[in-house]
C-alpha positions in Angstrom: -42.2 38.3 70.1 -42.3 34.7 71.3 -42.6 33.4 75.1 -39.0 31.6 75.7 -40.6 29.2 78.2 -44.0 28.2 76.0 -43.4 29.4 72.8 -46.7 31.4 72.3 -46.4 34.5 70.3 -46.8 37.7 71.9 -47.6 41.4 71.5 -44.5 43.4 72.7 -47.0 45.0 75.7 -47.7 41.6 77.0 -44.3 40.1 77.4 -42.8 40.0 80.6 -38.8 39.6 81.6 -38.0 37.1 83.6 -33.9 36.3 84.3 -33.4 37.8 81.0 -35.9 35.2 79.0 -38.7 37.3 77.5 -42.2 35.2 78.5 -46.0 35.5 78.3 -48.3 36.0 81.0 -48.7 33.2 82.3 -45.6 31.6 82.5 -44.7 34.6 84.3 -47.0 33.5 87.3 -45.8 30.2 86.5 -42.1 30.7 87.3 -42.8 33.5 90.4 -44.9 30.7 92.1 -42.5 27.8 92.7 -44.2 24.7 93.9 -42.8 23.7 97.9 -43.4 20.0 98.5 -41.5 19.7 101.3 -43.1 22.5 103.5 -43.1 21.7 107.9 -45.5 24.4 108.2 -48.0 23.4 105.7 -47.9 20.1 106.6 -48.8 21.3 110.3 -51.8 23.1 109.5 -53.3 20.5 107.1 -53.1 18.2 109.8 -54.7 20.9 111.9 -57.1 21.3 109.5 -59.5 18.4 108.7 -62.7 18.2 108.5 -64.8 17.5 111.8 -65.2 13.8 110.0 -61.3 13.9 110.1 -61.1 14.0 106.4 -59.4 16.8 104.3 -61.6 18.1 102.0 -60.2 18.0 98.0 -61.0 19.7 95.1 -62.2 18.0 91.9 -59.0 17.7 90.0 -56.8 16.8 93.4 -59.2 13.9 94.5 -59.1 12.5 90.8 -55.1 12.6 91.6 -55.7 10.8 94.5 -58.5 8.1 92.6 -55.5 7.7 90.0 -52.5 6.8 92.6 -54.8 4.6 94.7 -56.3 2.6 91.7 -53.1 2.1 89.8 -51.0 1.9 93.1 -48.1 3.9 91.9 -47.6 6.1 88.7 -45.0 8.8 87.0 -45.9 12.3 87.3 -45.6 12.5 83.5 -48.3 9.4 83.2 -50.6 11.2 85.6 -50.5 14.4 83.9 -51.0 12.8 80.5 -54.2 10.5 82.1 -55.9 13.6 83.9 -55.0 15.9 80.4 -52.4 18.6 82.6 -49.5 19.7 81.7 -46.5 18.4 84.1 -46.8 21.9 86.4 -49.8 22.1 87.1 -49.9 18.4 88.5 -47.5 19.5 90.7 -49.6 22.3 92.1 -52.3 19.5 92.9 -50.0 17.0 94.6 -48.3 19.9 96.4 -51.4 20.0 98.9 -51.8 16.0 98.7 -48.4 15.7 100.0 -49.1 18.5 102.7 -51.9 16.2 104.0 -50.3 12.8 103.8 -52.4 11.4 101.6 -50.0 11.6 98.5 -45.4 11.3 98.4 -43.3 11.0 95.6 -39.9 8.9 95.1 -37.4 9.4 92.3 -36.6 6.2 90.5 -34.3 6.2 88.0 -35.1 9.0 85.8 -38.8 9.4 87.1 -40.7 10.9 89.9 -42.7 8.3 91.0 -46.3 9.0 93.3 -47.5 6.6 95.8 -50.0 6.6 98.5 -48.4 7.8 101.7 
């Protein structure tokens, strides 16, 4: 068997359905844990939630996100992913929390997703 969504060959035990597409593992997770963006409540308690130095603390691979937007001033998520060696989703799941505390936003232009500092 081969994952629809990755293309990884699979043993018949390990595949998973999803919507009728036959994947692996882990883009099982992948698709059950959508990345919100745009989430009032999140961005509530991360404001709520700084650091007694009123910083939020970031983990390795969301401040090098951060390093990357601030030093070239704007950049595609496709670029970013590429420069920090993720694949497109899981760049999303470390702006997702940048964008929760302001630090991080995105714009579409054109074709692209654009990030910027907030």
């Amino acid at each position: 068997m081969v994952c629809s969504r990755c293309g990884a060959s699979l043993a018949a035990a390990d595949a998973r359905d999803y919507v009728g597409q036959v994947t692996c593992e882990d883009c099982y997770l992948e698709a059950l844990s959508q990345v919100r963006t745009c989430d009032p409540w999140a961005v509530h308690l991360a404001r709520s939630l700084k650091d007694s130095h009123g910083r939020h603390q970031l983990t390795p691979r969301q401040q090098e996100l951060y390093d990357l937007v601030k030093e070239k001033g704007e950049v595609s998520i496709a670029d970013a992913a590429r420069t920090l060696g993720l694949k497109e989703e899981e760049l999303r799941q470390e702006f997702a929390p940048l964008r929760h505390m302001e630090l991080l936003k995105a714009t579409k232009r054109e074709n692209l997703i654009i990030l910027t500092l907030f």
